[in-house]
N, C-alpha and C positions, 0 to 999 in steps of 0.2 A: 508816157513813160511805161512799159512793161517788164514789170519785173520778175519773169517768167525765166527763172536758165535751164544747165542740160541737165544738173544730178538730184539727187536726192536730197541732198546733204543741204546743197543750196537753196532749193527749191525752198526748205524749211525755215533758211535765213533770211529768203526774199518773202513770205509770208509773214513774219515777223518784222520785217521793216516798213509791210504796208500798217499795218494796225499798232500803231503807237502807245493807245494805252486807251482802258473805258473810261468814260465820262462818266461822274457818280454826281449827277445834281440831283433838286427833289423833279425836274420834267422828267429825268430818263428812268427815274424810280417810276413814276406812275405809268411812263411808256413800257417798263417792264412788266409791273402789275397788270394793267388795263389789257395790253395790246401783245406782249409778248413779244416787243421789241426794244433793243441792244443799243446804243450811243457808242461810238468810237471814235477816239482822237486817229485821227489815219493822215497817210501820206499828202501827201499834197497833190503831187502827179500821178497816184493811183487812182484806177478808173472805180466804175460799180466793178466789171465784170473780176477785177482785179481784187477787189475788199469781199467778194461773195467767195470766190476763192479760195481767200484768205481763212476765210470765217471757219467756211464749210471745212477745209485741212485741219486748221487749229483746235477747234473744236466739236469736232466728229456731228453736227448740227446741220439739219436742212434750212435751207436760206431761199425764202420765197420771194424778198424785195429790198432792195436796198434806193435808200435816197438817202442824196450826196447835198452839201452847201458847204459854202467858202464864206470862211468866219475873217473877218476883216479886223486886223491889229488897232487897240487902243492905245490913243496918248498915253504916257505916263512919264509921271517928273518924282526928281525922287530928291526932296531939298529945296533949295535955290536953281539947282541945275537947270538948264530950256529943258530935256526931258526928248524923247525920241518915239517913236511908233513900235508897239512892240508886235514881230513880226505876224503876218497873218497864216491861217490854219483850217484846215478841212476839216468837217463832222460829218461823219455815216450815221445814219439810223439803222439798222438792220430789223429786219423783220424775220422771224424763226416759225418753222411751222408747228402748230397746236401741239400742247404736250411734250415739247424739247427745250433745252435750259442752258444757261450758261452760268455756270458757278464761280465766284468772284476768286481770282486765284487760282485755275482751274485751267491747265491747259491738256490736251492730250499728247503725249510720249509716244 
């Protein structure tokens, strides 16, 4: 899927629909500490080249590596009910280059 169109305007909305929202566990803490890279809930049919994109627009950031996995939906029963699969989900790691940051809340305008 590329979510690439013709204006400006759009471009900023299709940017904002690959990157879903950051992933704040204690792994992506220490991957930020240690490594200087970034966890992202992202699209599903968005590519690397597509989430590097993203990054580097959103937040004015050079983006040296991106790895991608496909996070696979758990059971869950909520009661007596049988319970259902809750839907499955992509993770980016983004990797930023030395000395650049991403501020939680923090987009640029």
């Amino acid at each position: 899927m590329n979510y690439r169109s013709a204006g400006p305007k759009d471009d900023m909305n299709s940017f904002l629909s690959v990157i879903q929202k950051p992933l704040i566990t204690e792994r992506a803490t220490n991957l930020k500490a240690l490594s200087n890279q970034y966890v992202f809930r992202v699209a599903t049919g968005a590519t690397k080249s597509d989430i590097k994109a993203a990054v580097e627009q959103l937040f004015k950031v050079t983006v040296l590596s991106v790895n991608t996995m496909r996070v696979h939906g758990k059971f869950r029963r909520l009661g007596s009910a049988r319970g259902a699969y809750r839907p499955d989900w992509k993770k980016a790691i983004v990797a930023l280059k030395a000395g650049q940051e991403i501020r939680p809340g923090e987009e640029s305008k």
